[in-house]
KENUKE-175058 format. One record per residue (C-alpha): residue number from 1; residue in one letter; x negated, y, z. Coordinates in nm, 3 decimals. Layout:
% KENUKE-175058
<node i="NUM" aa="A" u="X" v="Y" w="Z"/>
...
% end
This chain:
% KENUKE-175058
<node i="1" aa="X" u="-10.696" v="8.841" w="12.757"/>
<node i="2" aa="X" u="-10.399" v="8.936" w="12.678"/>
<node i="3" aa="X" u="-10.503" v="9.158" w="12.371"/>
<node i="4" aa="X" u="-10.704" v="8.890" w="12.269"/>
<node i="5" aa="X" u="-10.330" v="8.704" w="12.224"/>
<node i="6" aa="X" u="-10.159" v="9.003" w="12.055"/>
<node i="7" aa="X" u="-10.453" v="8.982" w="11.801"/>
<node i="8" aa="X" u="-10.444" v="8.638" w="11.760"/>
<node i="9" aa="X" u="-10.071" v="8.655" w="11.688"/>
<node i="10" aa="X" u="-10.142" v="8.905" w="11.420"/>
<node i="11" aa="X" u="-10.399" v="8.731" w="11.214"/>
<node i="12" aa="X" u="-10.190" v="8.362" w="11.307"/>
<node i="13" aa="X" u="-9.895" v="8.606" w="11.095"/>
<node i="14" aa="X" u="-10.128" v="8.735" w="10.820"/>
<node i="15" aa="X" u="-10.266" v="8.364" w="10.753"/>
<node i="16" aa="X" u="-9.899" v="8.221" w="10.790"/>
<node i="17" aa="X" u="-9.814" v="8.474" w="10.544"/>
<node i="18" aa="X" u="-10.093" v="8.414" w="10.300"/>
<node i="19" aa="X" u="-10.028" v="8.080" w="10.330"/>
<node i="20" aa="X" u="-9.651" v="8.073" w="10.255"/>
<node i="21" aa="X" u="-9.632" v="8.383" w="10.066"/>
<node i="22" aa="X" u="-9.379" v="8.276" w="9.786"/>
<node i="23" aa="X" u="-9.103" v="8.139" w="10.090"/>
<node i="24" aa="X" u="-9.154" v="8.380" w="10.328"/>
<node i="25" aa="X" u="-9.057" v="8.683" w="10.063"/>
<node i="26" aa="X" u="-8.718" v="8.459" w="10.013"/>
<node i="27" aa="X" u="-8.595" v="8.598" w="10.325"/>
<node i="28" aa="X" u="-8.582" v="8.919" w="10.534"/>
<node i="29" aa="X" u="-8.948" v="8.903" w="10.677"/>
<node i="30" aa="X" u="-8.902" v="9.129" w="10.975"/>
<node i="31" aa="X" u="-8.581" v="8.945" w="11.101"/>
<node i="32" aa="X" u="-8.752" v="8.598" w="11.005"/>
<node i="33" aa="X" u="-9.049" v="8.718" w="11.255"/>
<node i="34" aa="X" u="-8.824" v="8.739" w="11.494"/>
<node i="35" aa="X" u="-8.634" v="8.418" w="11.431"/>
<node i="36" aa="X" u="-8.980" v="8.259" w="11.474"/>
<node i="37" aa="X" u="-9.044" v="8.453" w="11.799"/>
<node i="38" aa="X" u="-8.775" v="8.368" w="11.992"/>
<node i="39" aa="X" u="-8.790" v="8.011" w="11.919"/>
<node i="40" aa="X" u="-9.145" v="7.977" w="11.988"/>
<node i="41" aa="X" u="-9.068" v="8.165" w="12.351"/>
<node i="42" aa="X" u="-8.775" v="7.920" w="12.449"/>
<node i="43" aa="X" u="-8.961" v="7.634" w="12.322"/>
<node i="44" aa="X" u="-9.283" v="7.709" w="12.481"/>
<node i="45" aa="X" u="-9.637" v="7.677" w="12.405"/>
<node i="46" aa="X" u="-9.737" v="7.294" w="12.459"/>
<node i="47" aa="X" u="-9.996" v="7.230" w="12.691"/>
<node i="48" aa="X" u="-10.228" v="7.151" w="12.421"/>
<node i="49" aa="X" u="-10.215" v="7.488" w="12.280"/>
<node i="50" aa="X" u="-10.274" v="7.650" w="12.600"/>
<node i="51" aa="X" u="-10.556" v="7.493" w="12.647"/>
<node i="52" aa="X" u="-10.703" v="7.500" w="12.297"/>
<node i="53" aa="X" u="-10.567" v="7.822" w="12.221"/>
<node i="54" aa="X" u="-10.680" v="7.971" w="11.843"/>
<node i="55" aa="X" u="-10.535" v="8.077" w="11.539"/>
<node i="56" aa="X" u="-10.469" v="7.747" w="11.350"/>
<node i="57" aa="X" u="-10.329" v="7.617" w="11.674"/>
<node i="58" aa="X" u="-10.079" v="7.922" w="11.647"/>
<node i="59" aa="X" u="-10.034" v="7.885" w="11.266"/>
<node i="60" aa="X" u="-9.954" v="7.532" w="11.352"/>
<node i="61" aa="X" u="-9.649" v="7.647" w="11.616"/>
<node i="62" aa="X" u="-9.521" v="7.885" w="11.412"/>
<node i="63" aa="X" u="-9.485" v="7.632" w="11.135"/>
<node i="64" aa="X" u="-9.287" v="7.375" w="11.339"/>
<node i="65" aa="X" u="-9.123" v="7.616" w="11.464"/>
<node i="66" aa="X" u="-9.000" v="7.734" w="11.088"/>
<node i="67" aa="X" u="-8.936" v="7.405" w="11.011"/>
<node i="68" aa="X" u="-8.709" v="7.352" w="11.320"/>
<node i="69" aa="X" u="-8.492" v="7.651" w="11.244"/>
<node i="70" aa="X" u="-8.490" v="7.557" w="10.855"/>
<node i="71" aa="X" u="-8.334" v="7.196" w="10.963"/>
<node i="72" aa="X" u="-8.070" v="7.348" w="11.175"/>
<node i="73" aa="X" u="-7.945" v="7.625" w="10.893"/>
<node i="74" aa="X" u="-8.021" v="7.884" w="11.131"/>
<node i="75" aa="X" u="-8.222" v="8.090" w="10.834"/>
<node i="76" aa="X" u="-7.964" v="8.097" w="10.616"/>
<node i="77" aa="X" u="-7.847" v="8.400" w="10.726"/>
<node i="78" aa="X" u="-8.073" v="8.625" w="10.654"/>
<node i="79" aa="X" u="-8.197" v="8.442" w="10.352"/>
<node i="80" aa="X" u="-8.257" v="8.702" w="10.037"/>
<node i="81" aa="X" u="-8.174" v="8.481" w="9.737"/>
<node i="82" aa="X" u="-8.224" v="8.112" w="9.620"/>
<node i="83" aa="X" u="-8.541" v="7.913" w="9.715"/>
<node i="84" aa="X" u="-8.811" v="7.900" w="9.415"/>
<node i="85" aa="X" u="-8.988" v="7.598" w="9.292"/>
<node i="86" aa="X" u="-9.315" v="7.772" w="9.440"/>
<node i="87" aa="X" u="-9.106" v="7.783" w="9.789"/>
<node i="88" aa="X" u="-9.013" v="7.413" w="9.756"/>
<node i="89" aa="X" u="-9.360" v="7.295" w="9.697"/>
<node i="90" aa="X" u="-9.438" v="7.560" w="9.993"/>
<node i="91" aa="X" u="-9.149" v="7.395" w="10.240"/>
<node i="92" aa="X" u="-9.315" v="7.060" w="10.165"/>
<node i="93" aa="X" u="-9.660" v="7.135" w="10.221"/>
<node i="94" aa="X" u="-9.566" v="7.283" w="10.580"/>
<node i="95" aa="X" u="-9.327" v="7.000" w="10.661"/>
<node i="96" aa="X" u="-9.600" v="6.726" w="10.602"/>
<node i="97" aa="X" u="-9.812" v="6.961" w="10.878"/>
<node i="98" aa="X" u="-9.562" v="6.998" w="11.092"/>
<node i="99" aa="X" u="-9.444" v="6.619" w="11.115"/>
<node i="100" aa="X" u="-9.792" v="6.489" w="11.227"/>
<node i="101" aa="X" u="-9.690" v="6.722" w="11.596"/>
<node i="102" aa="X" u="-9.307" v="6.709" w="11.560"/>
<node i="103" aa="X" u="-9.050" v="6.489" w="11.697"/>
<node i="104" aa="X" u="-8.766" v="6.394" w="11.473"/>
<node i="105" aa="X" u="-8.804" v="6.642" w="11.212"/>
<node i="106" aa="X" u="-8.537" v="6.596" w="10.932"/>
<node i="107" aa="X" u="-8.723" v="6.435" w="10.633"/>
<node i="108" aa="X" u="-8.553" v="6.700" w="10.395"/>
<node i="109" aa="X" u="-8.677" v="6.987" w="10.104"/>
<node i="110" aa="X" u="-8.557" v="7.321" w="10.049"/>
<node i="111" aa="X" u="-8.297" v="7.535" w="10.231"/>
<node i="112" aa="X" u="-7.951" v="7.414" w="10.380"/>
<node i="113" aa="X" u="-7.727" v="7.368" w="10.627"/>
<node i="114" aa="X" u="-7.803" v="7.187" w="10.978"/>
<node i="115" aa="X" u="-7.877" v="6.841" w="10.848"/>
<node i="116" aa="X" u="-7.697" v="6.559" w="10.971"/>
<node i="117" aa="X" u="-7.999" v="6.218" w="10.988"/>
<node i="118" aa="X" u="-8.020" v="6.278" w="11.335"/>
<node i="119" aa="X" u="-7.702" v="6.451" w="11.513"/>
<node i="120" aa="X" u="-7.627" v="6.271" w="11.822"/>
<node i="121" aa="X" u="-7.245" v="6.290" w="11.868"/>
<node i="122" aa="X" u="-7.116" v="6.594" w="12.065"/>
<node i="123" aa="X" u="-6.792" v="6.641" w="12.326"/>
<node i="124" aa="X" u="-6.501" v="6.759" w="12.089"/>
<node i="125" aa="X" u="-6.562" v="7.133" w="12.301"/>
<node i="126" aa="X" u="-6.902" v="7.202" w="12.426"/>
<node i="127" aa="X" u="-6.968" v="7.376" w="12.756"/>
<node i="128" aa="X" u="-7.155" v="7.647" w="12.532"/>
<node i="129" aa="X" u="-6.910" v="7.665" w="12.257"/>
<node i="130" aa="X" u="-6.832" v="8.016" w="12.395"/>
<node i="131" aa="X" u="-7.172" v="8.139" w="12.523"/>
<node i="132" aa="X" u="-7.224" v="8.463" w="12.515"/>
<node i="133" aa="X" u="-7.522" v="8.713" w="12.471"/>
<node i="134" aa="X" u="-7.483" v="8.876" w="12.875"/>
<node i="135" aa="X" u="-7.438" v="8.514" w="12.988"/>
<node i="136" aa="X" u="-7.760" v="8.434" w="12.821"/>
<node i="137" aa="X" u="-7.953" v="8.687" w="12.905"/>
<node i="138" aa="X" u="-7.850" v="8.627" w="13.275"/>
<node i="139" aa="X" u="-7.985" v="8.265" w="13.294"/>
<node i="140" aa="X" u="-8.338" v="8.246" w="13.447"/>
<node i="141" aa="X" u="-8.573" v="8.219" w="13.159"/>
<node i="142" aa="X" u="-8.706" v="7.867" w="13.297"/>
<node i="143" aa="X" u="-8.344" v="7.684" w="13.293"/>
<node i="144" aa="X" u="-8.285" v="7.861" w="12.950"/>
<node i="145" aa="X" u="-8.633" v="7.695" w="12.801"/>
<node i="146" aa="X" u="-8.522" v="7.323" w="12.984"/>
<node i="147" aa="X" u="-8.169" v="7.362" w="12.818"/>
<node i="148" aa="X" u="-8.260" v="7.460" w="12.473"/>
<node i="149" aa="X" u="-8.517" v="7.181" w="12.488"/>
<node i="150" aa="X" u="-8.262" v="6.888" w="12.613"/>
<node i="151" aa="X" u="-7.908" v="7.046" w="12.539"/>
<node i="152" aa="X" u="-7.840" v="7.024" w="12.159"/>
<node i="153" aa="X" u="-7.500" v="7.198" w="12.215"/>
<node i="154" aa="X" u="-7.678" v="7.499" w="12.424"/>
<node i="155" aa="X" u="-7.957" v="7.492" w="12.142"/>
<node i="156" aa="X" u="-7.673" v="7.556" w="11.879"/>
<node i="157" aa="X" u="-7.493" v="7.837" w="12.080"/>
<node i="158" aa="X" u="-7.847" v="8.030" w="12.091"/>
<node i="159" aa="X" u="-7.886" v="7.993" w="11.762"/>
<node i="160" aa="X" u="-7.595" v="8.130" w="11.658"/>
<node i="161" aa="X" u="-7.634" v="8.424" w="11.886"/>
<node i="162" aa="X" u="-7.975" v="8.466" w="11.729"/>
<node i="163" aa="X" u="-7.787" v="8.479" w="11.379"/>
<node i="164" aa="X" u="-7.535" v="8.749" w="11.481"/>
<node i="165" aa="X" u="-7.786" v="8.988" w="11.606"/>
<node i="166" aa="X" u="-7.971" v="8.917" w="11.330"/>
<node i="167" aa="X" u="-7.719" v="9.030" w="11.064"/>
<node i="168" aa="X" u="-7.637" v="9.359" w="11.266"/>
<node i="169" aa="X" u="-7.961" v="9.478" w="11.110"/>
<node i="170" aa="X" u="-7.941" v="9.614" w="10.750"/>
<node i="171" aa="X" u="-8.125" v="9.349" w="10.466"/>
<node i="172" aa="X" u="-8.409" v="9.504" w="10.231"/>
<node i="173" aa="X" u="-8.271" v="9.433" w="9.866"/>
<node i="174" aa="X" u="-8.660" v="9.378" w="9.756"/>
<node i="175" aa="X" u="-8.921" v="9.183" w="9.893"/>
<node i="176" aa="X" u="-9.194" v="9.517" w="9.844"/>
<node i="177" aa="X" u="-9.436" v="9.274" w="9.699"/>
<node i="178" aa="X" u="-9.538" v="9.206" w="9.377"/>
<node i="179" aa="X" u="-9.790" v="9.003" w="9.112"/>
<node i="180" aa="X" u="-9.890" v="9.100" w="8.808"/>
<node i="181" aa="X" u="-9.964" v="8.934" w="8.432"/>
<node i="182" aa="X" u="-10.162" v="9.028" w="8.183"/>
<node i="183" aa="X" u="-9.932" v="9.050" w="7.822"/>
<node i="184" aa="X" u="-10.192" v="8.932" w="7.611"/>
<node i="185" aa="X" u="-10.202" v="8.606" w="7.694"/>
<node i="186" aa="X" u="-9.986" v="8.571" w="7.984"/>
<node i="187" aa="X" u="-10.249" v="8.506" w="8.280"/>
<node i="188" aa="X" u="-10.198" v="8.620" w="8.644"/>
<node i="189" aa="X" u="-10.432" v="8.855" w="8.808"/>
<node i="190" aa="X" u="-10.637" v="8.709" w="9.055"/>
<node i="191" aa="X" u="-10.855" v="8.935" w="9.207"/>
<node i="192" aa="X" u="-11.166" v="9.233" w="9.170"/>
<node i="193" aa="X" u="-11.516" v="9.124" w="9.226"/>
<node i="194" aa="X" u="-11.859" v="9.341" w="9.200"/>
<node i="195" aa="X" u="-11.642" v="9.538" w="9.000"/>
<node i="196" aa="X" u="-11.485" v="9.280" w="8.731"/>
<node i="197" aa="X" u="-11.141" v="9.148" w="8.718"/>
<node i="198" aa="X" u="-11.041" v="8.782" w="8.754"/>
<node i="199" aa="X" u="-10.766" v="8.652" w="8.579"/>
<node i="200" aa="X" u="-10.621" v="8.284" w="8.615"/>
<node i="201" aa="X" u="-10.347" v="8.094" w="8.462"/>
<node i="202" aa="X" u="-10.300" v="7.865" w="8.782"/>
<node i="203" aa="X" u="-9.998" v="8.074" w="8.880"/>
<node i="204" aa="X" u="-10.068" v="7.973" w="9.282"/>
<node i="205" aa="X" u="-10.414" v="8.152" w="9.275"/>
<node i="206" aa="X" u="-10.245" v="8.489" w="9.202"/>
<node i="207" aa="X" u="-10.277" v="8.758" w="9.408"/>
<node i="208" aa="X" u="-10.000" v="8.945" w="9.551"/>
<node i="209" aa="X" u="-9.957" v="9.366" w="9.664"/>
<node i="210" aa="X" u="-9.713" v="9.597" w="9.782"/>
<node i="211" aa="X" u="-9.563" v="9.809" w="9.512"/>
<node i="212" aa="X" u="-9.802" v="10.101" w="9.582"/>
<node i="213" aa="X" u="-10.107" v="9.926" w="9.470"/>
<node i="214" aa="X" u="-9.946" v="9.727" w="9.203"/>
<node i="215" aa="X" u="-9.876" v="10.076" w="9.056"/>
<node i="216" aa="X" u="-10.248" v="10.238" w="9.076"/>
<node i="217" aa="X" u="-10.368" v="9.843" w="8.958"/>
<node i="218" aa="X" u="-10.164" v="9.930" w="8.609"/>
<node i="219" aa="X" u="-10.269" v="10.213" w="8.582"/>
<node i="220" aa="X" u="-10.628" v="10.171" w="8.572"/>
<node i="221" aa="X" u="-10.588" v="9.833" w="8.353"/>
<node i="222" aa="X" u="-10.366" v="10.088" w="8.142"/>
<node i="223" aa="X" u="-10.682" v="10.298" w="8.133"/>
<node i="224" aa="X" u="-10.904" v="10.043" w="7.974"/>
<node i="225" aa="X" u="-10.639" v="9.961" w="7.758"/>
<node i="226" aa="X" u="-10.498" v="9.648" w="7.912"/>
<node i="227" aa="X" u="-10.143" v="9.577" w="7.940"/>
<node i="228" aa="X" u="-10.026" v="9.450" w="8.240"/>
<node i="229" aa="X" u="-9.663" v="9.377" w="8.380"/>
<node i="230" aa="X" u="-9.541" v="9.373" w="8.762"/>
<node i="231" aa="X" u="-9.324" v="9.076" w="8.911"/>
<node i="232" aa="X" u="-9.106" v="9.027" w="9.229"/>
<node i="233" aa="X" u="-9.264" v="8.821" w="9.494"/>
<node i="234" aa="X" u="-9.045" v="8.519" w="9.559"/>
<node i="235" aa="X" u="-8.763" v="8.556" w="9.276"/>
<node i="236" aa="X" u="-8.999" v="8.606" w="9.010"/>
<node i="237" aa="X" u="-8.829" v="8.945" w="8.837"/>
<node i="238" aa="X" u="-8.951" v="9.177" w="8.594"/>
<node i="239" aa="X" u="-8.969" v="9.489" w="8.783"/>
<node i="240" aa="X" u="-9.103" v="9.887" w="8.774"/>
<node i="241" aa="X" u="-9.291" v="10.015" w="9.041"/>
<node i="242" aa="X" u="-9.337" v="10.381" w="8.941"/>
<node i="243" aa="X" u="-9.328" v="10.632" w="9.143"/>
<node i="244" aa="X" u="-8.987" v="10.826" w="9.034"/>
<node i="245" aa="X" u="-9.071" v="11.134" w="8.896"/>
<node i="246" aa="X" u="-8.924" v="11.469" w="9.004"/>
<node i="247" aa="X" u="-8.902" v="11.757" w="8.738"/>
<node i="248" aa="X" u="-9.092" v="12.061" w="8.920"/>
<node i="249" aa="X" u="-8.830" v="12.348" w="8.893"/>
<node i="250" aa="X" u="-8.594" v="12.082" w="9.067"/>
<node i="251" aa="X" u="-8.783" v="11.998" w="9.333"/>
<node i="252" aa="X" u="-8.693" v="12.315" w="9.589"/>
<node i="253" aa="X" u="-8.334" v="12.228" w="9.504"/>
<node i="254" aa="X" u="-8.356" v="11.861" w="9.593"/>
<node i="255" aa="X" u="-8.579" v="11.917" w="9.891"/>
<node i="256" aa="X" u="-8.280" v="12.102" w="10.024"/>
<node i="257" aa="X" u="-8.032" v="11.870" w="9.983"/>
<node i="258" aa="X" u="-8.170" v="11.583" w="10.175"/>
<node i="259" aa="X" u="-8.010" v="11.561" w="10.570"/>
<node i="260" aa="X" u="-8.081" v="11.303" w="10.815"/>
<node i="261" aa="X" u="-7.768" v="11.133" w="10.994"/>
<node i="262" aa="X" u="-7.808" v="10.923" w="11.332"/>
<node i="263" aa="X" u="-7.690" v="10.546" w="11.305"/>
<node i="264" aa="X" u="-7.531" v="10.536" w="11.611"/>
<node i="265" aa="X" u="-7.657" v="10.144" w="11.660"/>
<node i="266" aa="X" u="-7.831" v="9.985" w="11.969"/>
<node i="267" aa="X" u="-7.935" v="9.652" w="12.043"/>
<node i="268" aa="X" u="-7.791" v="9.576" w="12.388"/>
<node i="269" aa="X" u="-8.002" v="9.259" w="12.501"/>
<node i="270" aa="X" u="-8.253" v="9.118" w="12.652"/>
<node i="271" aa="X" u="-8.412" v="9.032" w="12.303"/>
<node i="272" aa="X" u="-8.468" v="9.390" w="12.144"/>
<node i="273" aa="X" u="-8.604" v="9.327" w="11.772"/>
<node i="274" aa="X" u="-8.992" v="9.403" w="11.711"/>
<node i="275" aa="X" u="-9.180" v="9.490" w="11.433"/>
<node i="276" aa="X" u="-9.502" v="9.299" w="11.282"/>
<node i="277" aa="X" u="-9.833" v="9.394" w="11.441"/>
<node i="278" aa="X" u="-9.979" v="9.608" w="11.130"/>
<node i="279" aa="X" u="-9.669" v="9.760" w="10.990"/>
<node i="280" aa="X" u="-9.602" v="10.127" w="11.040"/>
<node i="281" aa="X" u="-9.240" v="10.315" w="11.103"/>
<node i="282" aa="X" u="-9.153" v="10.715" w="11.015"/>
<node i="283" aa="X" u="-8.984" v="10.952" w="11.310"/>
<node i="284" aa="X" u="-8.784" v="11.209" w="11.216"/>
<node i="285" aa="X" u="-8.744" v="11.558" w="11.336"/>
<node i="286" aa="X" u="-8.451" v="11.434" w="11.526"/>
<node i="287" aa="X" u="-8.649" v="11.211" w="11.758"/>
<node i="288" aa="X" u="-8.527" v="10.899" w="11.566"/>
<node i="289" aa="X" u="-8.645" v="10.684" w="11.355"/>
<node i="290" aa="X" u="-8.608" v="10.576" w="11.000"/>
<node i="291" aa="X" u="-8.367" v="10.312" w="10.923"/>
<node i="292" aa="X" u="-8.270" v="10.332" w="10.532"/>
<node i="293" aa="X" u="-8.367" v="10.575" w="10.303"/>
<node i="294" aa="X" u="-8.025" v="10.665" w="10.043"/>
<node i="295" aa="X" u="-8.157" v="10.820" w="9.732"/>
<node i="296" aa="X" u="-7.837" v="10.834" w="9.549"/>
<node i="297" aa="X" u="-7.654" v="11.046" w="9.857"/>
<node i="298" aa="X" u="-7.992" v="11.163" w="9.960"/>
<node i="299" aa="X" u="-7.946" v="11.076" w="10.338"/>
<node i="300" aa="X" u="-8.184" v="10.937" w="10.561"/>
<node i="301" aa="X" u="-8.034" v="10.779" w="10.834"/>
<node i="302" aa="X" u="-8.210" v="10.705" w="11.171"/>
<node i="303" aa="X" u="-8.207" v="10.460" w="11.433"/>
<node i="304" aa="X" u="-8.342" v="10.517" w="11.831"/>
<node i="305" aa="X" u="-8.505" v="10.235" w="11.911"/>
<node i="306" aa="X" u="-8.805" v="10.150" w="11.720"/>
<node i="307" aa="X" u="-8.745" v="9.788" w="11.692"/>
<node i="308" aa="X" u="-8.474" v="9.828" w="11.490"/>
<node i="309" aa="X" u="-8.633" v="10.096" w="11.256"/>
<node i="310" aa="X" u="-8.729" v="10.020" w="10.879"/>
<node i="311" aa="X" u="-9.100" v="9.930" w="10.886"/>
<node i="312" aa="X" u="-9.327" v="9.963" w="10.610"/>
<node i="313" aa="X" u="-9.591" v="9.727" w="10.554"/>
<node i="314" aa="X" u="-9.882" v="9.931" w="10.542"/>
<node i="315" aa="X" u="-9.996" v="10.293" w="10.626"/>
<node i="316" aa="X" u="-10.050" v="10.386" w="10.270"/>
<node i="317" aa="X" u="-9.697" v="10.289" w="10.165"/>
<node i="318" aa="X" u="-9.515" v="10.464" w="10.491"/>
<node i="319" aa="X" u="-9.677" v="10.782" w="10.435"/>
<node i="320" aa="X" u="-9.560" v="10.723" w="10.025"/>
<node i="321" aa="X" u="-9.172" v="10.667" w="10.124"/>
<node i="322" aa="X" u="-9.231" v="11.035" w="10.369"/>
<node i="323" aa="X" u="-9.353" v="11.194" w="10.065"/>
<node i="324" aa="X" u="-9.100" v="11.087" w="9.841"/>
<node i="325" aa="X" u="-8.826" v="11.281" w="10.072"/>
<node i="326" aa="X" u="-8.852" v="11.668" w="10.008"/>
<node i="327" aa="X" u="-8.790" v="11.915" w="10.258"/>
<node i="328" aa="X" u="-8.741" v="11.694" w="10.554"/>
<node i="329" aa="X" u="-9.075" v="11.660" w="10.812"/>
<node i="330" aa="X" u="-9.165" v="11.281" w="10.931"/>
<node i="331" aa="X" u="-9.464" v="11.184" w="11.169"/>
<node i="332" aa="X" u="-9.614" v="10.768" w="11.117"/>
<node i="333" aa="X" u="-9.589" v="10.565" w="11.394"/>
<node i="334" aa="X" u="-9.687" v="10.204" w="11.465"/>
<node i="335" aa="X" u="-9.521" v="9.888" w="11.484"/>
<node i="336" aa="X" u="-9.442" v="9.966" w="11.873"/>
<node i="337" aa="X" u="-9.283" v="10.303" w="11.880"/>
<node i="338" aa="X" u="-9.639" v="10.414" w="11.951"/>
<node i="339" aa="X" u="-9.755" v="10.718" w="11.753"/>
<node i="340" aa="X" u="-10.028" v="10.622" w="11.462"/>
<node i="341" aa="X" u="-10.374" v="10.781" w="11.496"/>
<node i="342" aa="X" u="-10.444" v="11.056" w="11.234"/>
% end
């Protein structure tokens, strides 16, 4: 049973992300995952769902569940860059779903602060004003879920404690996703099928890769001699994914100047971060693993606990980034600090 849950999470994730592909890629995934996660936990499943339990029921949760934390501005912190019309139309689409199961949602588009239609007026100094991340973790889980669901004031003291350990961990400057266009007459690449290639100029039917693939995909249009650019996921950018190349009698030199240097950081809590189900993470031949990759200093740094590692999202591309480091040994592991079958 239960890894007929962790599998239902995953695909729930992959069909929330296919879904909402433009928004999500506004903001750091991993740490929006988590966002998600938590609030799902202290909220709970409703009864419904337990009973009925299936992927568009958790789809469903995890879409009131975005909208909840949207209306209170606890995403703005680890938001990426400003929302796109394509996330606007997204954020609408989920709030209509949403409203027909939530109570009191904020009848609002886009991304902003905690609104203010429906805040019921607070004590000048709240109880929880100075809660703090031991005296939360302390509380039996059942009287934390009652409070966060009836307490508005304890609800806004774990969601800022949510947003502090969620900016301890260092923000991707790229989403690792792109689309691509054709140059010729500007239409978006949709998809491969018995071995022909589908183009559209609906720009919500594109499909969407990780860097990687968008990079082989040029190539071969290249090939045939068909032009084809690369965009950013989410803010829309012109952008190169080619691999950088190394000139060969450099290469022994370079290898040897890359070092790995420990991070020092820990998450000290009851709610250690966790990667997606599906992505993969690289361990180092210091027992750590990888947290940020510096190609201008050439220094990898590292990280103990896996949760808070760098995770890539596929094998293909994790096994790319270990390539691209000369001289220094890394072994794949999965999302879980578990080691990746060969």
């Amino acid at each position: 049973m239960t890894q007929y849950i962790q599998n239902a999470g995953s695909e729930a994730s992959a069909l929330f992300d296919k879904t909402y592909s433009d928004l999500v890629v506004c903001f750091d995934v991993d740490r929006l995952y988590h966002l998600i996660g938590d609030e799902i936990r202290i909220s709970g499943l409703p009864e419904e769902v337990k009973k009925n339990f299936s992927i568009q029921s958790l789809v469903l949760e995890t879409e009131k569940a975005f909208v909840r934390l949207l209306d209170r501005g606890a995403l703005t912190p680890i938001q990426r860059f400003g929302i796109t019309h394509e996330a606007e139309e997204q954020i609408e689409d989920m709030r209509a779903k949403a409203n027909a199961r939530l109570r009191g949602t904020a009848k609002t588009g886009g991304i902003s602060g905690p609104q203010n239609d429906e805040v019921t007026p607070q004590v000048p100094q709240s109880r929880w004003a100075n809660l703090t991340q031991d005296e939360f973790n302390l509380m039996p889980t059942r009287r934390s879920k009652e409070l966060y669901k009836s307490d508005a004031d304890f609800r806004a003291a774990v969601d800022r404690l949510s947003a502090e350990d969620a900016a301890k961990a260092p923000s991707p400057d790229v989403t690792g996703r792109i689309y691509l266009r054709r140059k010729s007459d500007q239409q978006f690449f949709r998809e491969w099928k018995n071995g022909i290639d589908y183009w559209t100029p609906d720009f919500n039917f594109r499909a969407h890769m990780t860097y990687p693939e968008g990079n082989r995909q040029i190539e071969s249009f290249r090939q045939r001699g068909v032009e084809v650019e690369a965009f950013e996921m989410g803010n829309n950018k012109l952008i190169d994914v080619s691999p950088k190349s190394i000139a060969a009698p450099r290469a022994e030199k370079q290898a040897a100047e890359w070092k790995l240097q420990p991070s020092g950081r820990t998450t000290v809590s009851s709610h250690q971060r966790r990667n997606r189900p599906g992505t993969f993470l690289l361990k180092s031949q210091n027992g750590e693993f990888v947290l940020f990759i510096d190609e201008t200093n050439k220094v990898v740094t590292t990280i103990s606990q896996s949760g808070n590692a760098r995770a890539w999202t596929s094998r293909e591309t994790a096994i790319a980034a270990a390539k691209s480091i000369p001289g220094l040994p890394f072994w794949l592991y999965r999302h879980d600090g578990e080691p990746a079958s060969s």
